[in-house]
C-alpha positions in Angstrom: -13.9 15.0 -56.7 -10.3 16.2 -55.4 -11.1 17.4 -52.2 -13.2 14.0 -51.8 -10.1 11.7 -52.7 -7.7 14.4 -50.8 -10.1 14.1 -48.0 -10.1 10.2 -48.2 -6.7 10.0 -48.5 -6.4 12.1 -45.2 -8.6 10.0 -43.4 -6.9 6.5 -44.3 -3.9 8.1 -43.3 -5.0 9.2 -39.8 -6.5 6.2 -39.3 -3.6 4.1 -39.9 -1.4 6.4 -37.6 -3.4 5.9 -34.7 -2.3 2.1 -34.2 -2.3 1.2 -30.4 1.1 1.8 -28.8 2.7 -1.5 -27.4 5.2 -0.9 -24.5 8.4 -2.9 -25.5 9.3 -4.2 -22.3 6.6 -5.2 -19.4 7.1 -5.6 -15.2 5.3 -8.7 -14.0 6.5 -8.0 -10.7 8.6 -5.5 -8.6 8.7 -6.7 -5.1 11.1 -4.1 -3.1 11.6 -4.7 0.9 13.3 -2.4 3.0 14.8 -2.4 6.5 16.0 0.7 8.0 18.3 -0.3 11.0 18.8 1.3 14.5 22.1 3.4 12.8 19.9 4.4 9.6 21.7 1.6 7.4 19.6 0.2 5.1 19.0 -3.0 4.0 17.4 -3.4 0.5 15.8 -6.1 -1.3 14.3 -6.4 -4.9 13.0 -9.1 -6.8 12.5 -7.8 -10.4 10.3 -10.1 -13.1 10.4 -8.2 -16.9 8.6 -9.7 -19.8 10.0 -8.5 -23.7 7.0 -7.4 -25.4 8.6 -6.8 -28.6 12.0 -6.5 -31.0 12.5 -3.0 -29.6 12.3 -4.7 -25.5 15.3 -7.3 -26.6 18.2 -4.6 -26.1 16.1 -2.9 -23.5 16.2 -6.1 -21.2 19.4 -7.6 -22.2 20.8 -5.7 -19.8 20.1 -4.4 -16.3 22.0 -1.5 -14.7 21.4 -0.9 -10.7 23.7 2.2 -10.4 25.0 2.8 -6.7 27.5 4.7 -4.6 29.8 2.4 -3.8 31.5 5.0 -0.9 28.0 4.6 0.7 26.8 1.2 -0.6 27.7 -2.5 -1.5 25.3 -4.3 -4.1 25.1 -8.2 -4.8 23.3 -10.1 -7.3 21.6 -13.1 -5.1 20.4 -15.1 -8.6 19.4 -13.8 -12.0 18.0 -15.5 -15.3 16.7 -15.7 -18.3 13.0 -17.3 -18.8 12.1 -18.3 -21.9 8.7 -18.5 -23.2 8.5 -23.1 -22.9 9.7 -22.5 -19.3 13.0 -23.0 -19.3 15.9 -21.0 -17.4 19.5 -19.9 -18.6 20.8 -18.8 -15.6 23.0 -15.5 -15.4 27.1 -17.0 -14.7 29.3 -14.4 -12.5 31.2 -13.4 -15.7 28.2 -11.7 -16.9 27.7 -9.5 -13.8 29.6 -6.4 -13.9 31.3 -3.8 -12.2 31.6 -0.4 -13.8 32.1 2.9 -13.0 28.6 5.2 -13.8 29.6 6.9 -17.1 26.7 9.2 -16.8 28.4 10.6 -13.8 29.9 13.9 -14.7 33.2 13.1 -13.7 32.9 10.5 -16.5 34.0 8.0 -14.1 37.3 9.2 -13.3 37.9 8.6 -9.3 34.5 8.3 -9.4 32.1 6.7 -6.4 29.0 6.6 -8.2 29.4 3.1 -9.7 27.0 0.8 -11.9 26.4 -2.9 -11.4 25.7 -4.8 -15.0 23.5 -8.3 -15.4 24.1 -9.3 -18.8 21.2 -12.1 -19.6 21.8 -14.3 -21.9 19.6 -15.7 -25.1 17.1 -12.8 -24.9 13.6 -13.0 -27.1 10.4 -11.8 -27.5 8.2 -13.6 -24.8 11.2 -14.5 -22.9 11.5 -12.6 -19.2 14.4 -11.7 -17.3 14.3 -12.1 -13.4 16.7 -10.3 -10.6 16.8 -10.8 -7.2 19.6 -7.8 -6.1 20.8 -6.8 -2.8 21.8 -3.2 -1.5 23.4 -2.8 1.6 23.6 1.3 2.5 26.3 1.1 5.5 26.6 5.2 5.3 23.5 7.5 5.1 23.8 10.5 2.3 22.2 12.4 5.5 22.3 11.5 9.2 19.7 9.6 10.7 17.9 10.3 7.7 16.6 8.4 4.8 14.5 8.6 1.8 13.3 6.1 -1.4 11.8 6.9 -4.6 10.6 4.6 -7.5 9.8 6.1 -10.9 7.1 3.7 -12.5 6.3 4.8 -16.4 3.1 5.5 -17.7 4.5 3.9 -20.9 5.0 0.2 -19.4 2.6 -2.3 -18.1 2.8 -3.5 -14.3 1.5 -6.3 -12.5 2.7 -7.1 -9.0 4.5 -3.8 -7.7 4.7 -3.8 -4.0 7.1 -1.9 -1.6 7.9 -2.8 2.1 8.9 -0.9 5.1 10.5 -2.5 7.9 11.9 -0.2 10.3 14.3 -0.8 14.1 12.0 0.5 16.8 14.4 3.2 17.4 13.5 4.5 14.4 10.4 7.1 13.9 9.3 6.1 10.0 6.6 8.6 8.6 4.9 7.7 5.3 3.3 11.1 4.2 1.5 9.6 1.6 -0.4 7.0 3.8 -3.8 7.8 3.8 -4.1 8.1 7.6 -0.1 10.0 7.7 0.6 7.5 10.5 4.3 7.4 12.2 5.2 3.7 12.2 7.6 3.0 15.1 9.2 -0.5 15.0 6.8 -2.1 12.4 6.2 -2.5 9.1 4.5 -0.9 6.1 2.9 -2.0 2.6 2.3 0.3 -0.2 
């Protein structure tokens, strides 16, 4: 009878563990278009659409950090708000868009370049979403007449809409390895 109630009790247990995991935080869309120029500057666009899933997605999306290199690179917040679950907006004022060095630098921000730009959005909820629209201007490749992207996109989180661009000067030999045909696009532009 013990190793019937101990083996119940083992069961109930497990089975109660195994509730289904619910991402705290959601991207509804992720919309990123790039233009690398004749002189390798870049021009970068991204229109960013979260959705808070739960209580634990609030202080996820309250804030947004785009961290740069401001020797390299100038970043401006075009329009950011708060969407709220009836529809209504509460848009983002300048005071609530920051400037700060990167403290995860490990100069720890003294005479530091690597800098981070903060979007503070107001009256976050559960349901409500937070949209971005950020430029990036890269006046100074890290390498000459070289440049290279990456996007990390979580397993953990939910996606709808994620779509990246590729607009490049015709001077400008753009290989995408990971095309399926591994194509050089000269002068055109690219979806993935």
């Amino acid at each position: 009878m013990q190793k019937l109630l101990a083996l119940f009790i083992t069961c109930t247990f497990a089975a109660s563990s195994m509730a289904e995991y619910a991402a705290p935080i959601s991207t509804e869309k992720s919309l990123v278009e790039i233009h690398v120029n004749k002189d390798w500057s870049v021009r970068q666009r991204m229109e960013v659409v979260n959705k808070v899933e739960t209580e634990q997605g609030i202080s996820q999306l309250g804030e947004q950090k785009i961290t740069y290199n401001s020797a390299h690179e100038r970043v401006r917040v075009i329009k950011a708000y708060t969407i709220h679950p009836d529809g209504t907006k509460d848009m983002v004022t300048p005071d609530r868009i920051r400037t700060q060095d990167d403290q995860d630098d490990t100069a720890n921000g003294v005479y530091s370049e690597s800098k981070v730009k903060v979007i503070i959005f107001p009256n976050v909820r559960v349901g409500s979403k937070t949209y971005y629209l950020v430029e990036s201007f890269e006046h100074t490749p890290d390498f000459p007449k070289n440049f290279s992207w990456s996007e990390y996109f979580s397993p953990h989180r939910k996606y709808g809409q994620a779509e990246a661009i590729f607009r490049c000067a015709a001077e400008v030999g753009f290989e995408a390895p990971r095309a399926r045909n591994g194509s050089v696009l000269t002068g055109a532009k690219r979806r993935f």
